[in-house]
N, C-alpha and C positions, 0 to 999 in steps of 0.2 A: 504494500500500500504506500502509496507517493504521499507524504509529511509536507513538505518543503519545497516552494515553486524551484528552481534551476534552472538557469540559463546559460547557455554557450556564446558568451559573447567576443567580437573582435576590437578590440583596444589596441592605436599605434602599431595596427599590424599583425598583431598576438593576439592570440583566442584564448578565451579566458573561461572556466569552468564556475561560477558566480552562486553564491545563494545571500537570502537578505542576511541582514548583519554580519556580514563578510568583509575581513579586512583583508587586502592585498597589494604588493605591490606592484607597479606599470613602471614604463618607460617613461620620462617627466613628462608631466603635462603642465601646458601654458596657462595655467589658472592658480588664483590665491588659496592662502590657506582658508578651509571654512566656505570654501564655495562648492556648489555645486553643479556637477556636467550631469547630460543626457546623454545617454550613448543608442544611437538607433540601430545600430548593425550588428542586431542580433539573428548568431546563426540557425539557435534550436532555443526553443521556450518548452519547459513541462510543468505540468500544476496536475492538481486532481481529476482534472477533463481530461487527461493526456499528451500526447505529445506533438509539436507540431516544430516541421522542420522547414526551414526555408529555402527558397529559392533564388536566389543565394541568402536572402534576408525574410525573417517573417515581418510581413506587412503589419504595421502598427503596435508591433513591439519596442520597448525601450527599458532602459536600466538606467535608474538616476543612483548616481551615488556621489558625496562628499569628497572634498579635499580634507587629509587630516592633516597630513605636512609633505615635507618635500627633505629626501634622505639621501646620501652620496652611500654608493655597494661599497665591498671589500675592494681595497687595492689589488689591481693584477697588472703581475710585473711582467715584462717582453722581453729576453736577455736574447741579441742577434750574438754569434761569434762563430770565427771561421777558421779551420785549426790552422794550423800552423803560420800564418799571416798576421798574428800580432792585430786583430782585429776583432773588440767585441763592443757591445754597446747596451746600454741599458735603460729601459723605457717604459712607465708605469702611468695608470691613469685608474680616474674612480669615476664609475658609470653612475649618470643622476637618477634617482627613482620617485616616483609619486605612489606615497601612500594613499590607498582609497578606503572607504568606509561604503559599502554598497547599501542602501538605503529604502530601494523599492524596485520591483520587477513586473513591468505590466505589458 
């Protein structure tokens, strides 16, 4: 028996597996903290009626959910080096993330 709507939706590219009260992180999104996005491009909606899949998107579905803040990943380091050439290099960055708070699924 289906409890809890669930939605498959796509975020910056990535498809995301979503239920309400769900926090997760995205790719940065251009919005403040404490605001909230619609997200229309949902790929599959299911609730108690069943399951409905879209083509590519189901018509009239969307996911509202909050900004709760905005977070920098773990460091990951790039070390290039080429043997015996006395040539290495070393190259690090931190990928930006948007925490979300999913809020409603309709």
């Amino acid at each position: 028996m289906i409890t809890a709507m669930m939605a498959i939706v796509e975020i910056k590219g990535q498809q995301f597996k979503v239920q309400e009260n769900q926090s997760l992180y995205v790719h940065r999104v251009d919005a403040g903290e404490g605001d909230y996005i619609e997200f229309d491009s949902v790929l599959l909606l299911e609730n108690k009626s069943g399951v409905q899949v879209g083509r590519p998107y189901v018509s009239g579905a969307c996911v509202k959910a909050q900004v709760v803040s905005h977070v920098q990943g773990d460091k990951v380091l790039v070390f290039k080096k080429k043997r015996r050439k006395g040539y290495h290099k070393m190259n690090g960055h931190r990928q930006q993330f948007t925490k979300l708070s999913i809020q409603s699924i309709g």
